[in-house]
N, C-alpha and C positions, 0 to 999 in steps of 0.2 A: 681384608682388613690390613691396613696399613701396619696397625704398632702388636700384631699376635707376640711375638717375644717382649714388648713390655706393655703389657694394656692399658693405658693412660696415653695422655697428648705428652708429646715426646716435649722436651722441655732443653733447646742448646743453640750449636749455631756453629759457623766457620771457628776454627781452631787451629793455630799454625806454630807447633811448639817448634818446627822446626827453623823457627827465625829465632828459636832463644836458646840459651845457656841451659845445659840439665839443671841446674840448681832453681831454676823458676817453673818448671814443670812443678814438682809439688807442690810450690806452695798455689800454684792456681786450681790445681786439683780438691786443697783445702776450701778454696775459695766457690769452687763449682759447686760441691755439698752444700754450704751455705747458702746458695743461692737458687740449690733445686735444681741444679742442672743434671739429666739423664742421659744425654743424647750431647756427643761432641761430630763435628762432620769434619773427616782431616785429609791430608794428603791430596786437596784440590789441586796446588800450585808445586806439587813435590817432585815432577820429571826432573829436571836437572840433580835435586838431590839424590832419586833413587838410584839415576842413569848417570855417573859422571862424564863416560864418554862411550862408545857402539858397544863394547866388549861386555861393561862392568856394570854387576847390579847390585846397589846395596839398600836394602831392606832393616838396619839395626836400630834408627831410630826410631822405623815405625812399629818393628816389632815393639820395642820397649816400650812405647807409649799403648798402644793397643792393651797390653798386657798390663800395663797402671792402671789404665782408665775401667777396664776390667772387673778389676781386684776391686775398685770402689763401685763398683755395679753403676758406672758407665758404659752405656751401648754407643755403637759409633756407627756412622754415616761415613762409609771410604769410598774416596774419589780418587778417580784412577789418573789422575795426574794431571791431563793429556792437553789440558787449554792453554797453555805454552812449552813452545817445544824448548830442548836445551841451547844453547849458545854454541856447542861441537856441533849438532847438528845442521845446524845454520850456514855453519863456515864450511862444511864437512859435504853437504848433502845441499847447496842453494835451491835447488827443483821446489823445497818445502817452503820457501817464502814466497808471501804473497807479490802480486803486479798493482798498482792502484787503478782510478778510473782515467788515469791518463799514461798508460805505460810505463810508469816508474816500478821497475823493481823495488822493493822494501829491503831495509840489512835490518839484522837481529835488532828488537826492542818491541815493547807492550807484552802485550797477552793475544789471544784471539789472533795471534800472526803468522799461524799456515796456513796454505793454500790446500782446500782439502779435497783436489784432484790431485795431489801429489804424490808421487808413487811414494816417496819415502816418506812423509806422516802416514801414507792408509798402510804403509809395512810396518811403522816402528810405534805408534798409536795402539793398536787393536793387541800387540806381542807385550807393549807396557801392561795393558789390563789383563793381558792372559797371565803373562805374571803374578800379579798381584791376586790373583782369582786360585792360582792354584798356592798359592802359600799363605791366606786367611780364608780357604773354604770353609776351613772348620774352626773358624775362633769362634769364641762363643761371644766373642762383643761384636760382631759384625752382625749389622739389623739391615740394613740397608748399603747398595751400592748407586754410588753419585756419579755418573758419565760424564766426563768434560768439566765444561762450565759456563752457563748466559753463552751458547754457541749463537754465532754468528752477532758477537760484540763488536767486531770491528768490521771495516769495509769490508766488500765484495771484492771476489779476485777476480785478475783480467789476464791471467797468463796463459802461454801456448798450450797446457796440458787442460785447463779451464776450457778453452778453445774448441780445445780437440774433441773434450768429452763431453761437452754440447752440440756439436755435431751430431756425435752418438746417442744423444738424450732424441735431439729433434728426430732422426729415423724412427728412434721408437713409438714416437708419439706421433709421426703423421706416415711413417712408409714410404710415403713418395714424394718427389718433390714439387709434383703438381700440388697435391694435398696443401704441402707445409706453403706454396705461394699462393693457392687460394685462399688461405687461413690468415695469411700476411699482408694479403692484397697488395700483390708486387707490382701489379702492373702501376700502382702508381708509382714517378719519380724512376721508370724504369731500371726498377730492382729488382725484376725478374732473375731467377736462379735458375742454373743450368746444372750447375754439380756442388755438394756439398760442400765442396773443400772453398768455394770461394765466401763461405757462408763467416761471419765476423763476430764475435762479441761485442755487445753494443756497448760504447761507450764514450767517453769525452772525446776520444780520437776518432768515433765512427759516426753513433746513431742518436749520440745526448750529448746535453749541458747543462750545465748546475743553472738552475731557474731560481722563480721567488719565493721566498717563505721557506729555502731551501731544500727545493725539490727539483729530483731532476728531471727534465725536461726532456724528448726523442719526435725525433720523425716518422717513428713506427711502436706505434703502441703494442701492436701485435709482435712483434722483434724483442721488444723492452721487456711485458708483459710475460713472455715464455724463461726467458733471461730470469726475470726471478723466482720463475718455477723452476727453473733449474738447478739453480743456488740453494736453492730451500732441500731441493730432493740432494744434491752432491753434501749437506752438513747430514740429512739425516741419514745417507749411504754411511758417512765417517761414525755417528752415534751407531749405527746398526753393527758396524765390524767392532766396536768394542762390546758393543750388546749380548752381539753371537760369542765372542772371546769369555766374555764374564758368566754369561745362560751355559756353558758348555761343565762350566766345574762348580756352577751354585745353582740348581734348577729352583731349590724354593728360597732364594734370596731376590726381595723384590727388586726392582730398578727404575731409577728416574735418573734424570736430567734438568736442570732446575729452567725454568722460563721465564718470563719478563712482562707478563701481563698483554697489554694491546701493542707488540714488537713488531712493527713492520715486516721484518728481512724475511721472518721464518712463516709459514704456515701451517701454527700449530695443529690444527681440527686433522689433518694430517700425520704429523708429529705424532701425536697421542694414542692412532693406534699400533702405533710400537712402543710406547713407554706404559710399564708396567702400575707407576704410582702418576698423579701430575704433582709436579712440585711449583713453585716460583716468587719469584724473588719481587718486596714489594717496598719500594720507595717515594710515596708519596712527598710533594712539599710543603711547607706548613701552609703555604694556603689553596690546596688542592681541593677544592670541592670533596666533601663527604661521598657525595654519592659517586662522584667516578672513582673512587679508590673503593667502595661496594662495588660496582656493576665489574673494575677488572676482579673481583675474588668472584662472581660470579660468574663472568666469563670462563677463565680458570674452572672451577669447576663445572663448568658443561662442555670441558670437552671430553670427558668422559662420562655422560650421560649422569653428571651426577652426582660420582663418585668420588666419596673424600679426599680429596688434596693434602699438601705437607707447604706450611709457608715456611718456605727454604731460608730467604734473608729477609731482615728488614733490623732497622738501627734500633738499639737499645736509645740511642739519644739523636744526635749531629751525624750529617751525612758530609762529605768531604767534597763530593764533584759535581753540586749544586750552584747555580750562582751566589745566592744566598742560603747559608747553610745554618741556618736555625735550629735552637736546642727544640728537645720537645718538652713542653710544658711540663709539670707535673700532673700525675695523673695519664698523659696520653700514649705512652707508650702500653700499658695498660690496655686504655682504652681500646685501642688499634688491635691490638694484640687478639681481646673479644669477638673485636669487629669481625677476624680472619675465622675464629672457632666459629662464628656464628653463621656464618658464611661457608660452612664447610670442610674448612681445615681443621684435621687431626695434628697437629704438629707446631708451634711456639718457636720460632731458630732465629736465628741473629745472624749478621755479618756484622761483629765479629767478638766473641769471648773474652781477646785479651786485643788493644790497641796497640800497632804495629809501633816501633820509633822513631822508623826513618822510610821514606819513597811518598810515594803520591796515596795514600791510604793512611798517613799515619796520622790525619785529625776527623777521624772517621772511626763513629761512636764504638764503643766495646762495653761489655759488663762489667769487665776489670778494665778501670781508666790509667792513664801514664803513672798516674800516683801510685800505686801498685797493692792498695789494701780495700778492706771492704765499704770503709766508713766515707763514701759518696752518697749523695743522694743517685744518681743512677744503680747503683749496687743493692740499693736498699731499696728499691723501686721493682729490680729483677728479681730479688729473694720475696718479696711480697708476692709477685706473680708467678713463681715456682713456688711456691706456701699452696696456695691456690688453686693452681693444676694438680699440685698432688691431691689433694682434699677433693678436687673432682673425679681423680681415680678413672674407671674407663664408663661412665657415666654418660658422655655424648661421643664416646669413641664409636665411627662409622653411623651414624645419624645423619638422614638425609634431608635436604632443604625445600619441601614440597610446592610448587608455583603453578599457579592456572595458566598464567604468562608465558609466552619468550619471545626475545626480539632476536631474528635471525641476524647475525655476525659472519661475513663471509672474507677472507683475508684475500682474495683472488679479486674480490670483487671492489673492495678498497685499494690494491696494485692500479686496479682498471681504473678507477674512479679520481685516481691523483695522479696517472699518465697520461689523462684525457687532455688535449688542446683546446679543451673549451669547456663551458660556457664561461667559466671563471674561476678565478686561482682562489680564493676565496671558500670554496669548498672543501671540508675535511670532512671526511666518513667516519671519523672516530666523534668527532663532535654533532655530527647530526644524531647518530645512534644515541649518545648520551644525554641530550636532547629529551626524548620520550624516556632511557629511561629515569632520568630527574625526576621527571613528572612524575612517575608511579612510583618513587624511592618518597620522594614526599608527602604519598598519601599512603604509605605501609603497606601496599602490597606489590608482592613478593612476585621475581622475574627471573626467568631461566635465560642465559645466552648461548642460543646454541648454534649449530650449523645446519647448512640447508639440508643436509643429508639427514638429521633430527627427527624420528615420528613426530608428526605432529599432534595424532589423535588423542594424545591427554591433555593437551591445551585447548583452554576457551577462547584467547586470544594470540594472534600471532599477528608483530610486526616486524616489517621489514624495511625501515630506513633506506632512500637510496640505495633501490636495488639495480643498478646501474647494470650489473653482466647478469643473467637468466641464465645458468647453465641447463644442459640437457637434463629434460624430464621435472624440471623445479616448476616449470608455468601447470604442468598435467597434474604435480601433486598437489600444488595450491587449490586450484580448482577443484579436486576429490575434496581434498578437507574443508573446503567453503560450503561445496556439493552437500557435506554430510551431517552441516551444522556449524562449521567453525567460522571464526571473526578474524577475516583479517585487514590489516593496515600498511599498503607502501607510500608510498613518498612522489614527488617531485624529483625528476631524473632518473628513472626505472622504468624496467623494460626495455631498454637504449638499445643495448649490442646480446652479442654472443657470447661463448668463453674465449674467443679470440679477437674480443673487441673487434669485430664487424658488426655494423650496423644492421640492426632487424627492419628490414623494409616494410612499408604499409601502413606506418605511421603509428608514431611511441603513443603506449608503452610495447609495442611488437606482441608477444607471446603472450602478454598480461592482458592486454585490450578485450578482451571475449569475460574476461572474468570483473576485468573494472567498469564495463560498460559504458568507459570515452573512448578518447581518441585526442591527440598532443600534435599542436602541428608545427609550436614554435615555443624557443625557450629563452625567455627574459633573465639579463644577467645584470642586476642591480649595481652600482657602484654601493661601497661599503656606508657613504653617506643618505642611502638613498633607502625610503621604506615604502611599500605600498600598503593596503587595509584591506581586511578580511570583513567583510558584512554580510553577518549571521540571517541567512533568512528562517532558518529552523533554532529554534538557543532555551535553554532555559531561561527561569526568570532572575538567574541570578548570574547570568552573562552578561559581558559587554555586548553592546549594537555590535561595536566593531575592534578588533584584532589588528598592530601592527602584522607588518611579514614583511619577510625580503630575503638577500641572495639571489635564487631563482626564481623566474615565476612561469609554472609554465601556462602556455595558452592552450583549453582544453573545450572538446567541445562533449555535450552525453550521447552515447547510444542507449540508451538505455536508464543510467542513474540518475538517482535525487541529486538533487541539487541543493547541498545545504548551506555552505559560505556565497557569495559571489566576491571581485576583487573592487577596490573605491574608488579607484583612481588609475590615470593614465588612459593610453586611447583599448584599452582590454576593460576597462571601467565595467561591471557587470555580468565580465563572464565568470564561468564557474572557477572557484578556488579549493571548495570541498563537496565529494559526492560519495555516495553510499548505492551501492547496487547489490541486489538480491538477486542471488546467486544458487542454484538450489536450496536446501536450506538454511543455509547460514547468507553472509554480507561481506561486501567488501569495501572499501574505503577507502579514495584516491585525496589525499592533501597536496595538491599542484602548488606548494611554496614552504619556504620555511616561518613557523609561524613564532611570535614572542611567549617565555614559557606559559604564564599566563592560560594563554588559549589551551595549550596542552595540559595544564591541571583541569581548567573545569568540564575540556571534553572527554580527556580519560578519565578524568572521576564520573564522569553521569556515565561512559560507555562502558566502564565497569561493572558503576550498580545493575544497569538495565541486565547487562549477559548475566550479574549472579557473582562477579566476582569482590569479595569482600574484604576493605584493609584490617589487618590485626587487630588494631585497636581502632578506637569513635574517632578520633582526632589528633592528630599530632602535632604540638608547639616543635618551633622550629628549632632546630639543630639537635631532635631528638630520630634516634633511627629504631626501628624494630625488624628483627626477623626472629625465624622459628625455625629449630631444628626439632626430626622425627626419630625418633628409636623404641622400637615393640609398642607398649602400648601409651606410651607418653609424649608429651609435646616438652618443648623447650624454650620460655621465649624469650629473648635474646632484647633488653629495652633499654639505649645505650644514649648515654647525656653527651652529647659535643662540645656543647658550651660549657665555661667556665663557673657559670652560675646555675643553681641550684632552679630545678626545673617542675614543677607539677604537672603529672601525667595522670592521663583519663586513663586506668585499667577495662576500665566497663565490667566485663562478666570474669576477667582473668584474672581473677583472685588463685593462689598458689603459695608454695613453700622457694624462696630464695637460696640457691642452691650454694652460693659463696655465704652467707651469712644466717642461714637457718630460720629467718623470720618471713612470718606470713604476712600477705600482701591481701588483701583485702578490701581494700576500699576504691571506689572508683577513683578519689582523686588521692596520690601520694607523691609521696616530695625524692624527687631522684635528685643526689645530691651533683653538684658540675665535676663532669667528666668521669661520672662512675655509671656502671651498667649492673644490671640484674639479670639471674637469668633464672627465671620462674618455672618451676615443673608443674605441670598441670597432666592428667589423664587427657587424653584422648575419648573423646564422646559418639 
C-alpha cells in the first residue's frame, strides 16, 4: 500500500518554499488546509541550497518546514535533491557536465545537466541522499522518498567517461568481441573490431544524424540500439546508489522516482523493478485524444503488474513549455484528475502548489496563483477536489483495475523500430499501439499494457502492435498461450529481426511464422498521400465491403491460415491483408497493414464478443470513458463525461450508490452532467 501512514489518496504536489521569504510559508500553509491538501513533495530542486559549496551542509530550512508542515498533519514527499547539481560543482568538478551529440562540452545551466558516468555526481549524488536519509529517518512527516527528477529530461551524454563505460557495459553483455561483432554485423562497411578501446559512442560525429520528424538517424542500428540500452541502464545505476543510500537508514520508507508516461530515453518495464512505488508525471494537451492520456495511466500501471501508482505531476490549470498553453476548462482539471484514480492512482499531486515569480516555470499553473489568495477560480476548483478525496477516505485506496486485454508495449522494441532504415519514416510505434487501443477505449473495455516478460495466462486477448524485435523465448511463449487457448493479434512489420536488430532469415515474420501460419516476402511503403483497401471476404453484416489502410502493406502469402481481408488495389490487388490461424487451441491473427480506425472498432468489437469479452456498459455516446476499479468485494465504476455537454448514459444493469454525491443510479438511461464523473459502488456477483 502506497498511503499505510495516511489511508486516503494523498491530495498535493511540488512545493518550493525555498524560492520564498519565511513570511509566505504560512500563509500558504493556511491556504493548503483550505484546499485539502495532505501531501507537500519538497526539496526536488534544493542541492545548491542544502550544499553551498563541497564542505558545507545546511539543512535549516528544511528542517523548519518539515516540522510546520507536520504540526498541520501535513505528510511530505522528500526528494533528495539531486536533478541539478550546484554551480561550485560544475566550475569545481567539470567531469560532472554533460558532452552533447556533437562533442560540445555543456557549462553549468538547465536541470538534468550531469553526466551520470561521472565520478563526481555518482560520489556527491548518492552522499546528498545519505544525508538527507540519516537526518529525517525518523520524522514523522516523511511518507515517501522522491529520487531525482523526470531522469533522463535532457540529452544523452557523449563524454570520454560515457565512453569508457560503455565499453564496460558492452563486455558484459557480449564477453567477446567476436560475440559483440556478430551482433553488430560488422562485417558490413568494414567495422570489424579488433580491441575494445577503438569502440566509439555513437553520435553526430560518428554513427548518426539528426534525421526527419526529428529523429536520429545511424549506420548501425545495432551500435545505436545498445547505445540506448546503455544510457537507460547508467541513469538507473545513478537512481540505484541513491536508492541503496536512502534503503540503508529507512527500510520501511517507500520509494519512487516520478516517470513520464510513453518517454523514449528510459526503459521503464526495467526501471520498475527497482522502484519500490511507480509514480509519473502527466501533461496531456488540451487536444490530446482521451484515450492516449488513458492508455499512458495504463501503461504506467502495468509496469508493475498492476499495482497502484501515485500521479506525481500534472497542472492544476496552464502548463508553461507547450506551444500552445491552454487553461483547462472548468471542470477538467477534475475530471482528469478521476481519470488517474480510476485508472489506478492512489495519489492527486500537482506541479506546482504555489507559482514560481520569475525563470522559465513561472506561468505554469499552481493552486495558489501570482495573486496570492484563495478567491480564484483554479483555488476553488482544487478545494472542491480535496473536499472530495477526503469524503472518499481510503475507500478505493489499493483497488485494482481487472482486464481480460493487454497489448504488449516493448521500449527496446520501439528504439528498434524508429532506428530502422526503412520501410518508412512515417512509422511510430507509439501511434500504432494507440491505434487498437482507441478502438477498445471506445467500446469500454478495459486493457492492460504490459511487457513481454508479462504472464500471459489471465488474458483472453493479447496484442502486439509492430512487433518488430522478438526477443529470446517471446516467439515459444506466444505459441504456449495460443497452444492453451489464448487470442492473439500482431501487426504488419513483426517478427523482423532479433534483439540486436539482425534480421531473422527465412522469411518475416521469422520466429512468429509457425504460429501465424504465413509467410512476408515484401514490404510496401505507401507515400503519406497514398491509401490502399481492405476487402472483407469474412465481415459482419454490419461491415463495410471495404477498409481504407496504408503506411505499410505487407505482401503475405498462407501457410496455413484464413484468409479473411484481401487488399483492392495495386499489382498485390487480392492477396491476403488479414488471416487468422488456429493454433492449438486458441487463434492468431496477422493484420499485414495499418488499417483506418473504423475497421478496428467493428473487428475488435465482434472479436471480443465472440472470445466472451464484454464492455462495461451496452453502449457509449462519445467522449464518455468508463473504467472499474476492484477492492474485496466491491466494484467501482468509474463513468466520466469529456464533453462539455451534458450527456445520457445507458447504465443497463449498473445501478448503484454514487460515492461523491450519495445518490442512486438506477435507471438505464441517466443524465451525466459535461465534464463530471460518477463513481458507482456496486457488489461484486
Amino acid at each position: 500500500m502506497i498511503n499505510s501512514k495516511l489511508p486516503k489518496i494523498w491530495y498535493g504536489g511540488d512545493y518550493n518554499p525555498d524560492q520564498w521569504e519565511k513570511h509566505v510559508w504560512d500563509e500558504d500553509i493556511r491556504m493548503f488546509k483550505l484546499a485539502g491538501i495532505d501531501l507537500a513533495t519538497l526539496n526536488v530542486f534544493g542541492w545548491s541550497k542544502n550544499q553551498p559549496n563541497e564542505e558545507t551542509y545546511d539543512f535549516g530550512w528544511l528542517d523548519e518546514m518539515m516540522d510546520k508542515l507536520h504540526a498541520e498533519g501535513i505528510g511530505v514527499c522528500l526528494g533528495t535533491s539531486t536533478a541539478a547539481h550546484p554551480a561550485w560543482m560544475a566550475r569545481k568538478y567539470p567531469d560532472v557536465l554533460q558532452v552533447d551529440f556533437y562533442g560540445r562540452q555543456r557549462k553549468f545551466g538547465g536541470r538534468h545537466n550531469s553526466c551520470p558516468n561521472s565520478p563526481t555526481y555518482r560520489k556527491y549524488a548518492p552522499l546528498m541522499a545519505e544525508k538527507l536519509a540519516e537526518r529525517y529517518k525518523d520524522h514523522p512527516a516523511l511518507l515517501i522518498w522522491h529520487i531525482n527528477n523526470e531522469y533522463g529530461g535532457a540529452g544523452n551524454c557523449y563524454c570520454d567517461h560515457c565512453e569508457a563505460a560503455f565499453r564496460v557495459w558492452l563486455q558484459k553483455r557480449y564477453g567477446t568481441l567476436a560475440e559483440l561483432n556478430k551482433a553488430w554485423n560488422t562485417g558490413f562497411w568494414g567495422h570489424v573490431f579488433h580491441d575494445w578501446e577503438d569502440i566509439v559512442l555513437p553520435s553526430g560525429i560518428s554513427e548518426e544524424w539528426e534525421g526527419e520528424n526529428g529523429r536520429t538517424r545511424t549506420n548501425y542500428q545495432g551500435i545505436s540500439l545498445d547505445y540506448l540500452r546503455f544510457h537507460s541502464d547508467s541513469l538507473l545505476e545513478c537512481y540505484q546508489l541513491e536508492y541503496a543510500a536512502v534503503r540503508k537508514h529507512t527500510p520501511d520508507i517507500p520509494i519512487t522516482t516520478n516517470m513520464m508516461g510513453a518517454f523514449k530515453k528510459l526503459d521503464y518495464h526495467k526501471w520498475a523493478k527497482h522502484i519500490d512505488v511507480i509514480s509519473w508525471d502527466n501533461y496531456p494537451t488540451i487536444d490530446t485524444p482521451y484515450s492516449y492520456t488513458a492508455m499512458m495511466h495504463d501503461l504506467m500501471r502495468g509496469l508493475k503488474d498492476g499495482q497502484p501508482v501515485m500521479l506525481m505531476e500534472q497542472t492544476p490549470s496552464q502548463q508553461n513549455w507547450q506551444p500552445y498553453n491552454s487553461l483547462k476548462r472548468p471542470g477538467v482539471m477534475r475530471l482528469w484528475s478521476y481519470q488517474a484514480v480510476a485508472r489506478g492512482a492512489d495519489t492527486v499531486l500537482f506541479f506546482q502548489l504555489r507559482r514560481s515569480v520569475g525563470a522559465c516555470e513561472k506561468y505554469h499553473g499552481a493552486v495558489i496563483e501570482h495573486v496570492g489568495h484563495e478567491h480564484t477560480r483554479v483555488f476553488e476548483e482544487s478545494a472542491q477536489l480535496g473536499a472530495e478525496l477526503q469524503k472518499l477516505g481510503d475507500t478505493l485506496i489499493d483497488a485494482t483495475v481487472p482486464a481480460k486485454v493487454a497489448i504488449l508495449f516493448d521500449w527496446e522494441n520501439w528504439w528498434a523500430v524508429e532506428l530502422s532504415s526503412g520501410p518508412t519514416i512515417a512509422l511510430e510505434y507509439v501511434n500504432e499501439v494507440h491505434k487498437y487501443y482507441d478502438a477498445l477505449y471506445r467500446q469500454g473495455i478495459a486493457v492492460d499494457v504490459v511487457s513481454v516478460e508479462t504472464e500471459l495466462s489471465n488474458y483472453d486477448l493479447v496484442i502486439a502492435p509492430v512487433m518488430y524485435m522478438v526477443k529470446p523465448g517471446v516467439a515459444q511463449k506466444l505459441e504456449q498461450y495460443v497452444a492453451a487457448g489464448g487470442h492473439f493479434i500482431t501487426t504488419f512489420f513483426s517478427g523482423i529481426v532479433n534483439e540486436s536488430d539482425i534480421v531473422q532469415l527465412g522469411g518475416y515474420p521469422g520466429e512468429l511464422r509457425n504460429l501465424l501460419g504465413i509467410w512476408a516476402e515484401e514490404i510496401d511503403a505507401l507515400l503519406p498521400s497514398q491509401t490502399n483497401r481492405m476487402i472483407m471476404t469474412e465481415r459482419d453484416e454490419n461491415w463495410k465491403e471495404a477498409y481504407e489502410c496504408g503506411l505499410l502493406c505487407d505482401l503475405i502469402h498462407s501457410e496455413g491460415a484464413e484468409i479473411l481481408a484481401v487488399y483492392g488495389d495495386d499489382f498485390y490487388e487480392g492477396r491476403p491483408a488479414l488471416t487468422r490461424n488456429k493454433f492449438g487451441s486458441g487463434t492468431a491473427w496477422y493484420l499485414a497493414t495499418s488499417p483506418e480506425a473504423a475497421f478496428l472498432e467493428d473487428w475488435l468489437q465482434q472479436l471480443c464478443a465472440q472470445i466472451g469479452i464484454e464492455p462495461l456498459l451496452p453502449s457509449l455516446p462519445t467522449g464518455i470513458e468508463v473504467v472499474i476499479r476492484e477492492k474485496d468485494s466491491n466494484q467501482y465504476l468509474f463513468v466520466m463525461n469529456h464533453n462539455a455537454a451534458d450527456v445520457t448514459v445507458d447504465l443497463g444493469k449498473r445501478s448503484g450508490v454514487e460515492l461523491i454525491t450519495n445518490r442512486s443510479l438506477n435507471k438505464e438511461n441517466e443524465v451525466l452532467a459535461g465534464r463530471d464523473v460518477w463513481i458507482i459502488k456496486q457488489a461484486v456477483k
